[in-house]
C-alpha positions in Angstrom: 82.5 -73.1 9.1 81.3 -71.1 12.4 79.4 -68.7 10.2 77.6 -71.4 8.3 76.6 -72.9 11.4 75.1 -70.3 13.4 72.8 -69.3 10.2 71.8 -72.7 10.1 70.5 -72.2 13.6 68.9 -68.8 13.2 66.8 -70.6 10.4 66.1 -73.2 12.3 64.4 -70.9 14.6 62.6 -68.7 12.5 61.3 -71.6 10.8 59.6 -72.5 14.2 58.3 -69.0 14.7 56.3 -68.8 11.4 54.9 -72.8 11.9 53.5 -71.4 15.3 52.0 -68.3 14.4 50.2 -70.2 11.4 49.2 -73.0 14.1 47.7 -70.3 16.7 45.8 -68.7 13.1 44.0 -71.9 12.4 42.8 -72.4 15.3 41.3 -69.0 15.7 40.0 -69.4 11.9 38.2 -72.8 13.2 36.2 -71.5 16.2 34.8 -68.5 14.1 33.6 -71.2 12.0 31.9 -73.1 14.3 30.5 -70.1 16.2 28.5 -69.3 13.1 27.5 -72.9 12.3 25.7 -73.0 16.1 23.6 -70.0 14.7 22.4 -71.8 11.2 22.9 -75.2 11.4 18.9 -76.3 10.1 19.2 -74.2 7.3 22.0 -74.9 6.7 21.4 -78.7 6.2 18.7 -77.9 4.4 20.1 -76.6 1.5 22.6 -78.9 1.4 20.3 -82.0 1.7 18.2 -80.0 -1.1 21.4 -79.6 -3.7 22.6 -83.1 -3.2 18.8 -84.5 -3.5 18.7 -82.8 -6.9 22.1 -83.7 -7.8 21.5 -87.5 -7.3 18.4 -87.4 -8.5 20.1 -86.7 -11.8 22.6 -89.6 -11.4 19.9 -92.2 -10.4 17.7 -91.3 -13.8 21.1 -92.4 -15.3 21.9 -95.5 -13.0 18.1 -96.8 -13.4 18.4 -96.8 -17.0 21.1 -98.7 -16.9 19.8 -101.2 -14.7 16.9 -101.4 -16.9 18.5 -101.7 -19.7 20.2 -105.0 -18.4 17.4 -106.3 -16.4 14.2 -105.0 -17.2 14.0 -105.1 -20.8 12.2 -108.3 -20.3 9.0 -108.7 -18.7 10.5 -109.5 -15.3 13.3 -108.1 -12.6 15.8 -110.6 -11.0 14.3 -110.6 -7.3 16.4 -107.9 -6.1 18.5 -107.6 -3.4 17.7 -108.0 0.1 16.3 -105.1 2.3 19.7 -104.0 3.4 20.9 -104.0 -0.1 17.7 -101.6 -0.9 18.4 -99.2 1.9 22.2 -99.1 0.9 20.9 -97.7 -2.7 18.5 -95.6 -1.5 21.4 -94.0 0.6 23.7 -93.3 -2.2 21.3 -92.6 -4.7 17.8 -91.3 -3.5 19.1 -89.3 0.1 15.9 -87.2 -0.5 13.3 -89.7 0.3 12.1 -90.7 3.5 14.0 -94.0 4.7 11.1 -97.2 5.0 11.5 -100.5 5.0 9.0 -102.8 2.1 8.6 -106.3 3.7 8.4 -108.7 1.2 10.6 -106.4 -1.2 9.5 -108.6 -4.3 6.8 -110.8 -5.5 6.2 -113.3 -8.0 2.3 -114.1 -8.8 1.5 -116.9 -11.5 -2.5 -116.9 -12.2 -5.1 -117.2 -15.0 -7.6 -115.1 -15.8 -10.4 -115.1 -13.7 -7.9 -115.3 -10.4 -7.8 -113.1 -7.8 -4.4 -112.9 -5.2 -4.2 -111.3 -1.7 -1.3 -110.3 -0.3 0.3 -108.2 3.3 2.7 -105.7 2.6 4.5 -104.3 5.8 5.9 -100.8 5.1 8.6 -99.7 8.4 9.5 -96.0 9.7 13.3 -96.4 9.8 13.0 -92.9 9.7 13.5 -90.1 12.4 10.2 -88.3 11.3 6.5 -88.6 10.6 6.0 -89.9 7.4 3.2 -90.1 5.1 2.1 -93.1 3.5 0.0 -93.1 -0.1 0.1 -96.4 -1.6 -0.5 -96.6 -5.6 0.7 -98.7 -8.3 3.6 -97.5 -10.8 4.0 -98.9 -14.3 7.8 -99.4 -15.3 8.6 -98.3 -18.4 10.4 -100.9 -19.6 8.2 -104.2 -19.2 6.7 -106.6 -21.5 3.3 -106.1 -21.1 1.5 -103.0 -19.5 -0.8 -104.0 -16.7 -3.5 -102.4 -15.9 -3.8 -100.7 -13.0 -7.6 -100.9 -11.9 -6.4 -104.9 -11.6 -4.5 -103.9 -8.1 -6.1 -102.2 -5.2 -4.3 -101.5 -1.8 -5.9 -101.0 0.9 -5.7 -98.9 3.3 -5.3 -95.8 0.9 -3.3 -93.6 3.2 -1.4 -93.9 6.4 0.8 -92.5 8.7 3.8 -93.6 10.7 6.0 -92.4 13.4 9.9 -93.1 13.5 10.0 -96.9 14.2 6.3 -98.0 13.2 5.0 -100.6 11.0 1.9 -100.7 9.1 0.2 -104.0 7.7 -1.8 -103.2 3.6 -3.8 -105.7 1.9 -2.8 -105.8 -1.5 -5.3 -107.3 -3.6 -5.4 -108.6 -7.5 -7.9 -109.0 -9.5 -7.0 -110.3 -13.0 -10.1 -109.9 -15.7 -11.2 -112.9 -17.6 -10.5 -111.6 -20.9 -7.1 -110.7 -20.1 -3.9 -111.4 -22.4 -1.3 -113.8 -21.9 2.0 -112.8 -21.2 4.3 -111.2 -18.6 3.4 -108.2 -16.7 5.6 -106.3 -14.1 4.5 -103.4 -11.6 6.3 -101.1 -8.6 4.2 -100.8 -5.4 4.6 -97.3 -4.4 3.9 -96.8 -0.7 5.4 -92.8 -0.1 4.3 -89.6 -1.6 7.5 -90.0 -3.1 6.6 -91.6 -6.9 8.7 -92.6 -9.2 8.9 -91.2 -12.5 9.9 -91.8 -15.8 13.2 -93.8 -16.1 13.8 -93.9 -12.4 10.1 -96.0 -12.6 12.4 -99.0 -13.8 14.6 -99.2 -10.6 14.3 -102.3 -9.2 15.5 -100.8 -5.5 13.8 -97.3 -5.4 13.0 -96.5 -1.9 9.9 -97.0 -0.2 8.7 -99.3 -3.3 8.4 -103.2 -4.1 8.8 -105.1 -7.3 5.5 -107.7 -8.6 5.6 -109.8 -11.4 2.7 -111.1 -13.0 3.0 -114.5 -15.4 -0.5 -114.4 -16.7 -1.3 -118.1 -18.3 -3.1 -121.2 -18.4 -2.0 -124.7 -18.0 -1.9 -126.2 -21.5 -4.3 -129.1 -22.3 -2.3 -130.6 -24.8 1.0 -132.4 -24.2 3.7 -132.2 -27.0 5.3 -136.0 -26.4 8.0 -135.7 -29.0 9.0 -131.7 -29.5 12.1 -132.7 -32.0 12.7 -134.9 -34.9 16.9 -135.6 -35.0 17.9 -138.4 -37.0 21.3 -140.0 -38.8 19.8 -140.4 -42.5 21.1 -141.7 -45.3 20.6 -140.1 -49.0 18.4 -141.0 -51.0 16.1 -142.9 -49.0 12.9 -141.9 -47.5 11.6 -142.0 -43.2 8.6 -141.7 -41.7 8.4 -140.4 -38.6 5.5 -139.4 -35.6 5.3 -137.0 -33.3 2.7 -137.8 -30.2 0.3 -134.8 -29.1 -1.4 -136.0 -26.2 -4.9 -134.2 -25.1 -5.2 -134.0 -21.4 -8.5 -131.9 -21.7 -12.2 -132.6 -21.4 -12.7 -131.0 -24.7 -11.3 -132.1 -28.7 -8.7 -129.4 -30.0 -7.9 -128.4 -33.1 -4.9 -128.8 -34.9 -3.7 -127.8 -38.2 0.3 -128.6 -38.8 1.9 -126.6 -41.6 5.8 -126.1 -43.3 7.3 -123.3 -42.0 6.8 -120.4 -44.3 10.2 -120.3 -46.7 11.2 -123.6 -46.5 11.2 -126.6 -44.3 15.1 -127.6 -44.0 18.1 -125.3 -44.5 22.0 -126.4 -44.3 24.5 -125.3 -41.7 26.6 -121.8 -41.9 29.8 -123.3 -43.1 29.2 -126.6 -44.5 29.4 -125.0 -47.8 31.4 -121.7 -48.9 28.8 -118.7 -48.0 26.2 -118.3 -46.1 23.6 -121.2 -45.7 21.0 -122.1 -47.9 18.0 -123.8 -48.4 18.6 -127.2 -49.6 15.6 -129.3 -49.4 12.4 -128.0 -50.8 9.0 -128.4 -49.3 8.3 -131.5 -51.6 10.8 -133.4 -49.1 8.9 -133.3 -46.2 5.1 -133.8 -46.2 3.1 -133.5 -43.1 0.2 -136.1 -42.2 -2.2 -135.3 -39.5 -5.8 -135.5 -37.7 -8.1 -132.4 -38.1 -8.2 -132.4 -34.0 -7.7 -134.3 -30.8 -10.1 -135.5 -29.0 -10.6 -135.3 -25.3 -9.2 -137.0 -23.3 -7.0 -139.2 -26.2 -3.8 -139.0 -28.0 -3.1 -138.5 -31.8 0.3 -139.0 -33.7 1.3 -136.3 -36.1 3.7 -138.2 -39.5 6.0 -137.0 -41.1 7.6 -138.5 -44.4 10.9 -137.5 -45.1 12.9 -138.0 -48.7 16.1 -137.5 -48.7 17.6 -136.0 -51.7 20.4 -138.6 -53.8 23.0 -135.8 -53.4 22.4 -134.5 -50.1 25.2 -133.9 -47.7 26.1 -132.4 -44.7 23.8 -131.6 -41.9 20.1 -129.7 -42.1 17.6 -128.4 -39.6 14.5 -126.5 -39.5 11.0 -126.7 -38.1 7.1 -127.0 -38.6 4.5 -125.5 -36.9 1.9 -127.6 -35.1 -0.9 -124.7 -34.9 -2.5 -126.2 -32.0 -5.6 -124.4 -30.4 -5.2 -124.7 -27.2 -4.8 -120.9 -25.6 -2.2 -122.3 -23.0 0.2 -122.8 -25.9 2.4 -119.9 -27.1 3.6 -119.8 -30.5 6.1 -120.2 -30.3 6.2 -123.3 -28.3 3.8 -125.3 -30.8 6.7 -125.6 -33.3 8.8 -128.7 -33.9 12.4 -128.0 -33.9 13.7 -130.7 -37.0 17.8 -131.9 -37.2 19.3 -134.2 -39.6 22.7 -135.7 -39.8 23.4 -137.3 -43.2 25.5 -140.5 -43.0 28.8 -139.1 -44.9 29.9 -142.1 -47.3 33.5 -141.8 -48.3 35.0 -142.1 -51.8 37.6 -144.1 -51.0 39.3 -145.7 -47.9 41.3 -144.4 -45.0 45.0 -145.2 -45.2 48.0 -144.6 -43.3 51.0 -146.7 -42.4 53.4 -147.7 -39.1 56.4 -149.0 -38.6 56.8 -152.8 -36.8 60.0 -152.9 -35.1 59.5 -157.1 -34.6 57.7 -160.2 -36.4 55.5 -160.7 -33.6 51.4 -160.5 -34.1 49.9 -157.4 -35.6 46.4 -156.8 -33.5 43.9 -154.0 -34.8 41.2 -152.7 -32.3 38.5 -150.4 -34.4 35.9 -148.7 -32.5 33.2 -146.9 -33.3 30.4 -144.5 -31.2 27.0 -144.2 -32.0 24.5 -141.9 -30.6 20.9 -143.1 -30.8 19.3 -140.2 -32.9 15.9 -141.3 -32.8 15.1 -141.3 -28.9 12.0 -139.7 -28.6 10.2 -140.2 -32.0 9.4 -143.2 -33.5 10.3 -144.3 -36.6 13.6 -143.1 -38.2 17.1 -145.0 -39.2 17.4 -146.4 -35.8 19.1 -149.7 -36.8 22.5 -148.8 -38.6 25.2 -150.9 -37.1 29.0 -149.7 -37.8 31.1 -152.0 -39.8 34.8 -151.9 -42.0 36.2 -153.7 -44.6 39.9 -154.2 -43.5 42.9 -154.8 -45.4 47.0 -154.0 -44.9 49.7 -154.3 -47.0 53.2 -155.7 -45.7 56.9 -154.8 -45.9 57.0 -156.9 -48.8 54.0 -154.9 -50.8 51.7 -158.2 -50.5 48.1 -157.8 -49.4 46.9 -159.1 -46.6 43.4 -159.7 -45.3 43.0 -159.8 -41.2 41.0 -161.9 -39.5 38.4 -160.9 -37.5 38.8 -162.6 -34.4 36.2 -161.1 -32.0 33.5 -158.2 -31.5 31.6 -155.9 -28.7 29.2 -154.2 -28.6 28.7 -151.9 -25.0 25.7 -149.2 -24.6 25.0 -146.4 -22.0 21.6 -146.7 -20.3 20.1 -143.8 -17.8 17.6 -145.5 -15.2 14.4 -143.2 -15.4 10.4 -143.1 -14.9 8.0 -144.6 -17.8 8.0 -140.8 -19.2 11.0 -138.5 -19.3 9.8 -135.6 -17.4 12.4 -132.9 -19.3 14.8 -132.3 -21.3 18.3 -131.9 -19.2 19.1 -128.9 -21.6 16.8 -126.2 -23.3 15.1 -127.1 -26.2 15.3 -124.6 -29.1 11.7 -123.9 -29.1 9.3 -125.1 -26.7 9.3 -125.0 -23.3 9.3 -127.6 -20.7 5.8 -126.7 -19.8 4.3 -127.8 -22.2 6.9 -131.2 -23.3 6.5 -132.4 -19.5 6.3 -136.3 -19.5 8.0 -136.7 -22.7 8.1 -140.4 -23.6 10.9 -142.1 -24.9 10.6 -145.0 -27.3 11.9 -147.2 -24.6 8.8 -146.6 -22.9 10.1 -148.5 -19.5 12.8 -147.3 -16.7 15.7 -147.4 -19.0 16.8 -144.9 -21.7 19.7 -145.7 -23.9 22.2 -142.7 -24.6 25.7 -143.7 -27.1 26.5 -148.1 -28.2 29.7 -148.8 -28.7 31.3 -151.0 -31.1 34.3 -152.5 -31.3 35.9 -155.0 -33.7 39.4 -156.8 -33.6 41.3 -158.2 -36.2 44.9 -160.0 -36.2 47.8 -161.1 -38.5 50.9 -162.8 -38.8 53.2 -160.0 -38.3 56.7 -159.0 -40.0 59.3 -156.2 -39.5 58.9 -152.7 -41.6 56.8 -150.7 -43.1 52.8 -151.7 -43.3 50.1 -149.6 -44.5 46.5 -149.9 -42.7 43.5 -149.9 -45.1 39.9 -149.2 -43.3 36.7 -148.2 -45.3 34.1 -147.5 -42.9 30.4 -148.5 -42.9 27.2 -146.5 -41.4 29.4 -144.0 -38.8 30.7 -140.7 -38.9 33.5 -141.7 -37.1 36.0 -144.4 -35.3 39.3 -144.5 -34.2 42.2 -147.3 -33.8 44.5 -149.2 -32.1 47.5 -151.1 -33.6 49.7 -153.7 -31.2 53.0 -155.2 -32.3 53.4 -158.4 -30.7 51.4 -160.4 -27.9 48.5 -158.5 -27.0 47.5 -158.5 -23.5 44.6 -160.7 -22.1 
């Protein structure tokens, strides 16, 4: 036991003599280093700075793709982020450009052609070294529309700054008179530094600032009723109109057409398959004025006639072809929905159980939404109603009595036009549909009426089945009471 304690010691201390002697070698290992570092330390840093500068180089042609991928595929970047934000990328990603500061970092210009914009851009030295300053404009690749670039001109067209100055340019566009619509986007380049390729997309890259360009002109003509959605019933014809309201000095043409390929398809799923087209362009005819004049408003009809043996729910669209250059296509069409009033074969049935001979009460309500609120014309009229019968314990019939009805409605308070839509319409934009009018035409805009019916009977213990065939809704619910029902 003596033995095995006195080696345990002896290791013990050789264990400290080899730590030490390892100890004294690092440290010896550590100043050589740093003796030859205090000889080479600039070029050193140099080539380091230079292998990391390609390296992320490399990794930021990567990263800018994929932010332009996400962001830039359309014609505009989100604003970016703020300045600190910018230098934070340009750190990690771009640690071979010179370190400035773009005040404003982003700009959003909305003109027509024939404008001209002037703006100050002030570029900071955050730098510690002389930098040289060449501003130019840089088309992303990934844009909308390519602008061109003898519509931008910076001025002054070179400059230099010391660590911790600022300089003020005048940036100044000129958009041409003949110039297309459309979205344009551009990078500000202020450093010799330019970005290439798919780095050109970066929102962030250093020593650069985003402008977007919506090039357009304020419509003349006011689309009052962009939608036609109705309840319909089959078999019967509507007529309804669509108001375009001319807000110009001069009469525009107009020349309203079927969509190409049918006007009125049915939703995926209503039938097994894919949808189809159900009505043909002989159920929809289109009725309209050549042009509108200045200053005036024309109304646009269209008859619809429904099929006998249409069910389901349809929607499609027409295309106004209105000629006023402030209009895009795409918002000139008129987005079309119709509900057809389901009928039912036969009533609804179901039974309960009454547990006493006191009263039987039957509350039926129904909901309807009021389809036709901004066009005029349509089934705007139907009223819900039920033919109600139940048969007792006994198997007898019995008819109800109806002993009261309601009838309750939502109202929204609002101005003599409804300015827009509180969702996105499916094709135009609210540009061109501000100042829809409702056919209230006053401060109040109905939404959902309610209606509700009660009915009562003598009442007996057992089994009763509830008849209810329902009348002009698509749906309703109940409510039966055994006994006294409260007041």
């Amino acid at each position: 036991m003596s033995e095995v304690k006195n080696m345990h010691i002896m290791d013990t201390k050789a264990l400290k003599g080899i730590v030490c002697v390892l100890l004294v070698v690092a440290i010896l290992s550590i100043a050589c280093t740093g003796a030859e570092n205090e000889n080479s330390s600039v070029p050193a840093t140099e080539e380091v700075q230079s292998k990391v500068g390609v390296s992320a180089s490399s990794s930021a042609s990567s990263s800018s793709w994929d932010s332009a991928s996400s962001s830039s595929s359309s014609s505009s970047w989100s604003s970016g982020g703020s300045s600190a934000s910018s230098s934070s990328y340009a750190g990690d990603y771009f640690p071979e450009f010179q370190k400035v500061r773009v005040d404003p970092a982003y700009k959003q210009l909305e003109l027509e052609p024939g404008d001209r914009e002037n703006f100050i851009v002030t570029v900071e030295n955050k730098d510690n070294k002389t930098i040289e300053l060449k501003p130019k404009s840089v088309i992303p690749p990934y844009t909308e529309n390519f602008i061109n670039e003898s519509w931008i001109r910076i001025s002054p067209s070179e400059g230099t700054l010391k660590p911790g100055e600022k300089q003020e340019f005048q940036v100044e566009v000129n958009i041409p008179k003949d110039a297309d619509f459309g979205n344009y986007a551009v990078l500000l380049s202020f450093t010799e530094k330019v970005p290439e390729g798919d780095v050109a997309g970066s929102p962030n890259f250093p020593g650069t600032m985003q402008m977007n360009l919506n090039l357009w002109v304020k419509p003349s003509v006011q689309i009052l009723a962009p939608y036609v959605n109705d309840l319909v019933e089959a078999g019967k014809d509507y007529t309804y109109e669509i108001k375009l309201k001319n807000t110009g000095n001069k009469d525009i043409a107009i020349s309203p057409e079927l969509t190409e390929g049918g006007i009125i398809s049915a939703d995926a799923g209503f039938s097994a398959g894919m949808s189809q087209q159900v009505f043909g362009d002989d159920a929809l005819r289109v009725e309209a004025p050549e042009k509108i004049k200045a200053g005036q408003t024309a109304i646009v009809k269209l008859e619809l006639a429904v099929p006998a043996d249409a069910k389901g729910s349809y929607r499609g669209s027409f295309d106004l072809n209105i000629d006023d250059p402030g209009i895009r296509e795409c918002e000139e069409r008129i987005s079309l929905n119709f509900r057809i009033l389901p009928v039912p074969g036969k009533p609804y049935e179901n039974t309960f159980e009454a547990g006493t001979d006191g009263p039987i009460t039957l509350d039926i309500k129904a909901n309807q939404y009021d389809y036709g609120l901004y066009t005029t014309g349509g089934n705007q009229n139907l009223k819900p109603s039920f033919n109600v019968s139940l048969t007792d314990p006994s198997g007898n019939e019995v008819t109800p009595t109806l002993v009261n009805t309601k009838c309750s409605g939502s109202i929204n308070i609002v101005d003599d036009t409804y300015p827009q839509m509180s969702y996105s319409l499916p094709y135009i934009s609210s540009r061109v549909t501000s100042n829809m009018e409702t056919r209230y035409q006053g401060n109040y805009q109905g939404g959902t009426t309610t209606f509700v019916e009660t009915y009562t009977t003598p009442g007996a213990a057992g089994k009763w089945t509830l008849s209810i065939f329902p009348k002009n809704t698509e749906s309703f619910d109940y409510t039966v009471t055994i006994g006294d029902a409260e007041k």
